[in-house]
C-alpha positions in Angstrom: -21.4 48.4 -15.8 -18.5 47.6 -13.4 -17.5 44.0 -12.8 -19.1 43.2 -10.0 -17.6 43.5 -6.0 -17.2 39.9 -5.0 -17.5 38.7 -1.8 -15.7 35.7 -0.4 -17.8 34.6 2.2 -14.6 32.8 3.9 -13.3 36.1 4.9 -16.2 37.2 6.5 -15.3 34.8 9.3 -12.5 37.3 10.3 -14.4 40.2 9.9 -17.2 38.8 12.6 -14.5 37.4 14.7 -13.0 41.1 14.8 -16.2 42.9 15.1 -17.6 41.0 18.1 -13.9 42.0 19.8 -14.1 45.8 19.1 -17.8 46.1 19.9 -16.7 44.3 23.8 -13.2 46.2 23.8 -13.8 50.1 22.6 -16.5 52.3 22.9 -17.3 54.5 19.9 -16.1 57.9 20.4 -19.8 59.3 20.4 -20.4 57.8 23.4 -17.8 58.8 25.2 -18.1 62.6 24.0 -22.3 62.0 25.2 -20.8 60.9 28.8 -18.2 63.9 28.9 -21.2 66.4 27.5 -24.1 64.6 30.4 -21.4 65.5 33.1 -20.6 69.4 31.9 -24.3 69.8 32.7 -25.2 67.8 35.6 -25.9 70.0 38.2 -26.6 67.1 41.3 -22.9 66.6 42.6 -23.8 62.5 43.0 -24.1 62.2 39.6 -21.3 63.7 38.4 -19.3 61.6 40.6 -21.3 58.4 38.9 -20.6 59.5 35.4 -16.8 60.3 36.0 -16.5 56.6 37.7 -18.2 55.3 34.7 -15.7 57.3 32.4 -12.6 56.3 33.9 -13.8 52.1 33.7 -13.8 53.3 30.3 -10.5 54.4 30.1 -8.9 51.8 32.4 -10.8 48.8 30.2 -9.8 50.5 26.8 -6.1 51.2 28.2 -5.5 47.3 29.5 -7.7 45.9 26.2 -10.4 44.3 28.4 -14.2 44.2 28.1 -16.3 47.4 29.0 -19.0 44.9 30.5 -18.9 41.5 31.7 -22.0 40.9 29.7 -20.8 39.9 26.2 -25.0 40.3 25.3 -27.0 39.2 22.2 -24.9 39.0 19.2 -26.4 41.2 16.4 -24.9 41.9 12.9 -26.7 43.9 10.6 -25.3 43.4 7.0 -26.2 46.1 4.3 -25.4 44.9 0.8 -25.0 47.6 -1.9 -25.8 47.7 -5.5 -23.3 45.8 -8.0 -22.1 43.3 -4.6 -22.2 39.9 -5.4 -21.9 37.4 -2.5 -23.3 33.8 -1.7 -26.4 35.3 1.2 -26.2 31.8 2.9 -22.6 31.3 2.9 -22.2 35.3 4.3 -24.8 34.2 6.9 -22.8 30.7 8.1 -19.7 32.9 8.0 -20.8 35.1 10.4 -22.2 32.7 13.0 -18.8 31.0 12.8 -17.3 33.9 13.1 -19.2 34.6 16.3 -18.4 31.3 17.8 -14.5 32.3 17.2 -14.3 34.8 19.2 -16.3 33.6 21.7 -13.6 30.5 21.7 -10.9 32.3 20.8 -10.2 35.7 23.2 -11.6 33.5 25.6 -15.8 35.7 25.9 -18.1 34.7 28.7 -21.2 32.5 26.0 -24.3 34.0 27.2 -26.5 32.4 24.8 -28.9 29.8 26.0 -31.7 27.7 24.8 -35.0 29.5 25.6 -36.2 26.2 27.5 -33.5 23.9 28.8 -30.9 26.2 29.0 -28.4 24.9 27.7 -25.6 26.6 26.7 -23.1 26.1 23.4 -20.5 28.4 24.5 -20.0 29.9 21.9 -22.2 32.9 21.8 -24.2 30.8 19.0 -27.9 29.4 19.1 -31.3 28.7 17.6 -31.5 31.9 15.4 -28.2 33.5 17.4 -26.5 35.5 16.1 -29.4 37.5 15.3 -28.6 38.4 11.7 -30.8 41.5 9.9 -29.6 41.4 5.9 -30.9 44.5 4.2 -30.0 46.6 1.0 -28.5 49.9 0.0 -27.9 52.3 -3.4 -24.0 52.7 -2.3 -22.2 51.3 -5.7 -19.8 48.2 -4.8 -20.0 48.2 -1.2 -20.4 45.7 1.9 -21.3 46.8 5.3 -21.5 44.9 8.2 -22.3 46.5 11.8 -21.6 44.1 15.0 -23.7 45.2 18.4 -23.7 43.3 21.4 -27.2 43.9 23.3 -27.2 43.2 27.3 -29.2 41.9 28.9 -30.1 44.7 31.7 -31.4 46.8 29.0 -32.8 44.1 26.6 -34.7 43.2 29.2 -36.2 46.7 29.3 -38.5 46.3 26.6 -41.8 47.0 25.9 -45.1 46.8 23.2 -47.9 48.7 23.7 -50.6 48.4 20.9 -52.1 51.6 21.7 -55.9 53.3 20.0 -55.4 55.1 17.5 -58.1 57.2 19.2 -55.7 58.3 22.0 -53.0 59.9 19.4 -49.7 61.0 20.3 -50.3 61.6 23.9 -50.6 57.7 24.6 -47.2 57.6 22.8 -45.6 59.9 25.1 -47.4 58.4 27.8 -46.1 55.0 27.5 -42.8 56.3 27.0 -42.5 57.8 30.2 -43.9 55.1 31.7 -41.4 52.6 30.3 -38.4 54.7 31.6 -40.2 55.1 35.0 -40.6 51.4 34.9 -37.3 51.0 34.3 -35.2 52.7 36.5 -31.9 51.7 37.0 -31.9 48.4 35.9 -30.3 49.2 32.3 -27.8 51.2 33.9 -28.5 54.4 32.8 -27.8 57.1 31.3 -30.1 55.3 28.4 -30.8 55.7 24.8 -34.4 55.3 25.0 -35.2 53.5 21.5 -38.9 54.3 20.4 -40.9 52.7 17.7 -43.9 53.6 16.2 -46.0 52.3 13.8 -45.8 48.8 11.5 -47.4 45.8 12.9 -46.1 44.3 16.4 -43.0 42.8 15.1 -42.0 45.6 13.1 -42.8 48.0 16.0 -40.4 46.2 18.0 -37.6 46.2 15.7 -37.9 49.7 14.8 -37.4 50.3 18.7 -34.3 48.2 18.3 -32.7 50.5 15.6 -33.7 53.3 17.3 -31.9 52.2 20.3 -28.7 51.8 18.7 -28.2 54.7 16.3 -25.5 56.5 16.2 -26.0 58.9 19.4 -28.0 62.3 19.0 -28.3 61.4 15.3 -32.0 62.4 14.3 -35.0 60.7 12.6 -35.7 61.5 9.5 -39.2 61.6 9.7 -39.5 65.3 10.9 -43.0 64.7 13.2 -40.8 62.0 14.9 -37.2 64.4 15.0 -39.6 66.8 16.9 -40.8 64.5 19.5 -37.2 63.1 20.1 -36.8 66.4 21.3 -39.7 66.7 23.7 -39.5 63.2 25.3 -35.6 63.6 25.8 -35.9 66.3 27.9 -39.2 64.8 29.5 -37.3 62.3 30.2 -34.4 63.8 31.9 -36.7 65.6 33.8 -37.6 62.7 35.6 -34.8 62.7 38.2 -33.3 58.5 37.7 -29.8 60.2 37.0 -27.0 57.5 36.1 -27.3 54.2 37.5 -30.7 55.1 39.2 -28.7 57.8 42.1 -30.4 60.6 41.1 -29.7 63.4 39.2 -30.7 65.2 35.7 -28.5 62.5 33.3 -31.2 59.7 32.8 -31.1 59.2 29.8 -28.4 60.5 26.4 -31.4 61.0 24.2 -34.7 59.6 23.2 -34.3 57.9 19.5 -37.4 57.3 17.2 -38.0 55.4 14.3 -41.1 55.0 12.1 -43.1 52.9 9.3 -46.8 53.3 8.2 -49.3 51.0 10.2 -52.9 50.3 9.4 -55.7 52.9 9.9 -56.5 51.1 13.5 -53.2 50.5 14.6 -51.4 52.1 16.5 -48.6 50.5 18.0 -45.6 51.7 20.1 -43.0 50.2 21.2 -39.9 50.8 23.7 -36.1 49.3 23.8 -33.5 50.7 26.0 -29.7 50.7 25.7 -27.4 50.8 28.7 -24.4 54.0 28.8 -22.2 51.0 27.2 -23.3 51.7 24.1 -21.6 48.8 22.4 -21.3 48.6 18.7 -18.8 48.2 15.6 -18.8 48.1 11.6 -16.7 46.9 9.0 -16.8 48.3 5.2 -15.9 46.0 2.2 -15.0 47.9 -1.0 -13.2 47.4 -4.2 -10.5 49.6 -1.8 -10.3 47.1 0.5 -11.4 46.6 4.2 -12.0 49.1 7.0 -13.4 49.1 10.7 -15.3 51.8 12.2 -18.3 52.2 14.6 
């Protein structure tokens, strides 16, 4: 067997700092193609308008390396270790959250991370369990991944659980749905990815929404009964007339995004999480090559 790819969790701290800075600073290219694609085929002229306004903030905060939003959100990093990586888990967990309080102090970043009770506020984007941290693993030989994504509030706070009866099927899945992004409006300034979770228990529901929500865009579920509902509720949903930023218009949402897990014979929970049309997210990938940033 090859030696093993070791991690220094030192340099992480660099790495975090970096991510948290692209996520706020670019937008990942399938975004921006979505927003282009939503305005070819809006047909109600207001909306167009909205969706070229929001694509030239874009451009101007890309071109004069500022923020795309104010809100520097929930910092998230989801790690993904491979086989044949070895690296200290606690020390790659510290490094991150001080890599998180870097930036924050560093570029200077808005903190936005308060206690849940007496509000107080560190400053520097770090809290009780903030950053929100998700280790998982991967087959990949020899290889280190580490996605950054800010979550705002105006769509966090679009979230939803629904522990549904089994009884009802899928039809109190698409229901709820529907319902959600009704509910919804234009608070997470859409055009939304509508993240949908089904199945697990509660927690798991909700995370699954969470992933769902911040796929890459228009990528599909692998589960193929859940691919085919993407389908159906994305284009129930744009048929609901919200348009970007609540104005009207057929561009409510990018796409509807599923994930699934197995639940228990009487469960059947669902679960909702929208993401704004700043679509923030970046990744970094640690190999025996070297280092590289993506989205």
């Amino acid at each position: 067997m090859a030696e093993p790819l070791r991690i220094d969790p030192t340099a992480i701290i660099q790495v975090a700092t970096e991510l948290y800075i692209r996520a706020l600073k670019i937008l990942p290219p399938d975004i921006k193609a979505g927003l282009a694609q939503l305005q070819e085929r809006e047909n109600h002229p207001t909306a167009r308008s909205v969706l070229g306004t929001i694509m030239e903030n874009i451009r101007v905060a890309e071109t004069g390396h500022m923020l795309l939003c104010q809100d520097t959100g929930v910092p998230i990093y989801n790690v993904s270790i491979g086989r044949n990586v070895a690296v200290d888990g606690f020390a790659l967990k510290e490094a991150l959250r001080a890599g998180c309080a870097q930036a924050t102090r560093d570029h200077p970043l808005r903190s936005s991370v308060v206690h849940p009770l007496t509000r107080s506020n560190e400053h520097n984007s770090c809290g009780r369990g903030v950053p929100i941290i998700h280790i998982d693993f991967c087959a990949a030989e020899g290889v280190l991944e580490i996605e950054m994504i800010p979550k705002g509030s105006g769509s966090e706070n679009q979230s939803w659980l629904k522990m549904a009866l089994p009884a009802d099927g899928v039809a109190a899945i698409k229901t709820f749905v529907i319902d959600c992004v009704l509910a919804a409006g234009a608070k997470p300034c859409p055009p939304t990815i509508v993240g949908v979770g089904i199945g697990g228990t509660a927690d798991a529901c909700m995370h699954l929404a969470k992933i769902a929500a911040t796929r890459p865009l228009y990528s599909s579920c692998d589960d193929p009964a859940a691919a085919a509902l993407e389908v159906e509720l994305g284009a129930a949903v744009n048929s609901l007339g919200i348009g970007p930023q609540g104005l009207g218009g057929d561009a409510t949402a990018f796409a509807v995004h599923i994930e699934t897990a197995a639940t228990h014979i009487t469960l059947n929970p669902v679960a909702v999480n929208l993401q704004c049309h700043s679509a923030r997210r970046a990744s970094a990938r640690i190999t025996r090559e070297g280092l590289s940033y993506g989205f």
